[in-house]
N, C-alpha and C positions, 0 to 999 in steps of 0.2 A: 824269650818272652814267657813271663812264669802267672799265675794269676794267685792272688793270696785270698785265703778264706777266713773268716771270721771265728769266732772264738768266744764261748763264754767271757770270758776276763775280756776281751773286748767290747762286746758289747757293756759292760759295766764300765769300761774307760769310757766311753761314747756318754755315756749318761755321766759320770762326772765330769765330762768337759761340757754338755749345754750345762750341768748346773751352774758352771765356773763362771759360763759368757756373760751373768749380769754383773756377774764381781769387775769384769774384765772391762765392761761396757762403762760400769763405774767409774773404776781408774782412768780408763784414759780420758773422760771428759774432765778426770783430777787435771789430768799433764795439759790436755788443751786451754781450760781456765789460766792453767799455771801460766801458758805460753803467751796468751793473750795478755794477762796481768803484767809478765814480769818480762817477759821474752825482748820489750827494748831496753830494758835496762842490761839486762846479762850479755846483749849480744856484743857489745862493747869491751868484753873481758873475754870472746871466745875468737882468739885471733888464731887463722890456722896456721900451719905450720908450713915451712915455703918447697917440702916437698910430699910425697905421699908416705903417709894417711894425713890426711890435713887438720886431725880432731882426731890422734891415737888415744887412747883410755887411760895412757898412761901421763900423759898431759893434760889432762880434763881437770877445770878446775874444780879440786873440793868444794868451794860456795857453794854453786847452784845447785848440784848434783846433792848436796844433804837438804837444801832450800825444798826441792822437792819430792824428796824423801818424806822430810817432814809432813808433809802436806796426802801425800799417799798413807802413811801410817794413821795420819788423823782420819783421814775417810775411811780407812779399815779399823776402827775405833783399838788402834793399837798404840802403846808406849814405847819409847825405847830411849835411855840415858844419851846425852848427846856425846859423852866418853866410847860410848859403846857405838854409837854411829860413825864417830872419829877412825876405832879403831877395823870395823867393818870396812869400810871404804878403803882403805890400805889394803885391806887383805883381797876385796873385789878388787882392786884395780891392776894387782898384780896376779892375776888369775887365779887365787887361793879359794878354798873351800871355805865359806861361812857353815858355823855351829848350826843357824837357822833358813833353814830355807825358804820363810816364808820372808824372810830379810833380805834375802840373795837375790828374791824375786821380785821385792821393792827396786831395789836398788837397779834391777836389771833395768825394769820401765824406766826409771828415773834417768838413768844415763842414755837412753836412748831416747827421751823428751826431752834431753839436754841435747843430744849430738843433731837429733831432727831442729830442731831450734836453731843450733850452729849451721849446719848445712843449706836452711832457707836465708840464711846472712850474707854467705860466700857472695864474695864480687862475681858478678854474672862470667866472667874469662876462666875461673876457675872452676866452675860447677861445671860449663859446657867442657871443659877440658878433662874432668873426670866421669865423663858422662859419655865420649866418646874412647879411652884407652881402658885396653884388657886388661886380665891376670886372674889371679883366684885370690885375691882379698880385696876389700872394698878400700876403692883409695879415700874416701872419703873418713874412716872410722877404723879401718885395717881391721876388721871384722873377715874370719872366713867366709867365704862363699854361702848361702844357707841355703837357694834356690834354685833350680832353673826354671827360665821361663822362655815358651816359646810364644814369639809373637804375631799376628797377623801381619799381611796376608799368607807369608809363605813359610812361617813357622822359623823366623830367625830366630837365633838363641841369644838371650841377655840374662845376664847374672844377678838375682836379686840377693840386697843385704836384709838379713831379718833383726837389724841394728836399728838402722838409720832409715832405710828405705831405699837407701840409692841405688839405679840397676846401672849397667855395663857391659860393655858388648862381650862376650865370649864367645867361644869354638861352640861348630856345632855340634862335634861330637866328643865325647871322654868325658872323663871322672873332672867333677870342678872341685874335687879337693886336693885328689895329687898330677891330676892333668893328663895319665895314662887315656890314650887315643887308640889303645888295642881295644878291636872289637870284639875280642873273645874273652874279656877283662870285664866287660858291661855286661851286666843281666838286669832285664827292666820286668817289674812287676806292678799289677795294676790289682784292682779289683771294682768289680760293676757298681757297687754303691758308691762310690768316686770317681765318677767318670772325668775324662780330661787331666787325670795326676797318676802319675806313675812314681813308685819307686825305684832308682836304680842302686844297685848294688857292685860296688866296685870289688872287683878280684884284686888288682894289684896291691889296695893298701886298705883294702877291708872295709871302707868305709859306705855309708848311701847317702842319699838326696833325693829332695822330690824334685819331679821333672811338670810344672805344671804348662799346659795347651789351653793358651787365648783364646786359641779359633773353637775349641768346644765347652769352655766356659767363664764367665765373669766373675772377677774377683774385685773388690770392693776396697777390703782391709788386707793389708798380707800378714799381719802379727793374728787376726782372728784364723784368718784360711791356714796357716802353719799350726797352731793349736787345732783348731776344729777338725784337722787331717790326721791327729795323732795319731789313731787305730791303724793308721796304715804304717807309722810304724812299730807299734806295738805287733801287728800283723806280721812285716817283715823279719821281725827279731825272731819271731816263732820260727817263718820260715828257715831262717837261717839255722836257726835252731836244730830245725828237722834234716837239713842237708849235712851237718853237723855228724847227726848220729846215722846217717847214711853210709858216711864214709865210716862211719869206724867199723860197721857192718860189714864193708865189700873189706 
């Protein structure tokens, strides 16, 4: 158990992320309009697929996903050719780097106001069947793991997607990215201005995840509480940072 400390350039991520929240708060009531509006027409064209991820990214149909795009770029009083949107969407759906990143992060919302759209469609046998079997991608969207969550009363572990929304039961202990269940492999770190979220940090394949606790706090939105958490890992990358130049010292 490590505890991370804060940081100038922290606390200045901290404050561009509440300024971000009304941008954020913005958008999504884009995508809920959206979903209201339009969401019976599209669900008819979002047929899953008959095994898991049932809605991969890379089946996701072009229409709706640029439909509201469009519609996000207007409320952020932005343009963009619809050759250039064409050709942005190919390059996000195969997991490529877009030129613009405030593009990248349109398109992020949008596919995931698409996939959450798709996901409340599913024939009830389906959702409950993906809602009861494990693994480390979301069978719903094959999204990595983004989360864990532990849930009341006795701190079971279920996996949330920071995609779709969908959680899943997971192990209660190890890394949910490569699945290492050695416990000298996990280092969990926290810090007191975010009580109930910890970061852990995996030894075996380097990676981390927050680990958030229901029983000591409420969470609302998880796309808000995943951004609002940022500093912790801005925090974390210091730390690792510093264990870094530790070792080069001994």
């Amino acid at each position: 158990m490590g505890e991370l400390k804060g940081s100038n350039a922290t606390v200045d991520k901290a404050m561009e992320i509440d300024a971000f929240y009304k941008v954020y708060q913005k958008l999504q009531n884009v995508i809920f309009q959206w979903q209201e509006e339009r969401g019976q027409y599209w669900a008819q064209s979002l047929v899953p697929d008959k095994n898991y991820p049932y809605f991969s990214l890379s089946r996701l149909p072009e229409e709706p996903v640029l439909e509201l795009v469009k519609r996000l770029l207007e409320a952020s009083e932005r343009l963009c050719p619809l050759e250039e949107l064409h050709s942005s969407w190919n390059h996000y759906r195969q997991e490529q780097k877009l030129e613009s990143q405030e593009l990248f992060s349109h398109f992020t919302l949008a596919v995931s106001g698409v996939i959450r759209l798709a996901r409340q469609s599913l024939p009830e046998n389906l959702r409950q069947k993906a809602g009861t079997e494990g693994g480390l991608v979301c069978p719903i969207c094959g999204q990595a793991a983004g989360l864990s969550v532990l849930v009341p009363p006795i701190g079971k572990r279920v996996l949330h997607c920071t995609r779709c929304d969908h959680e899943w039961p997971g192990k209660r202990v190890g890394c949910i990215h490569c699945g290492s269940e050695e416990a000298l492999d996990q280092t969990y770190l926290k810090n007191e201005d975010f009580p109930g979220i910890e970061i852990v940090v995996c030894q075996a394949c380097g990676g981390d995840f927050k680990e958030v606790d229901l029983r000591e706090r409420r969470v609302e939105d998880w796309g808000w509480e995943d951004i609002r958490t940022l500093p912790l890992n801005y925090a974390a990358e210091k730390w690792l940072h510093e264990q870094a130049q530790k070792k080069i010292l001994i």
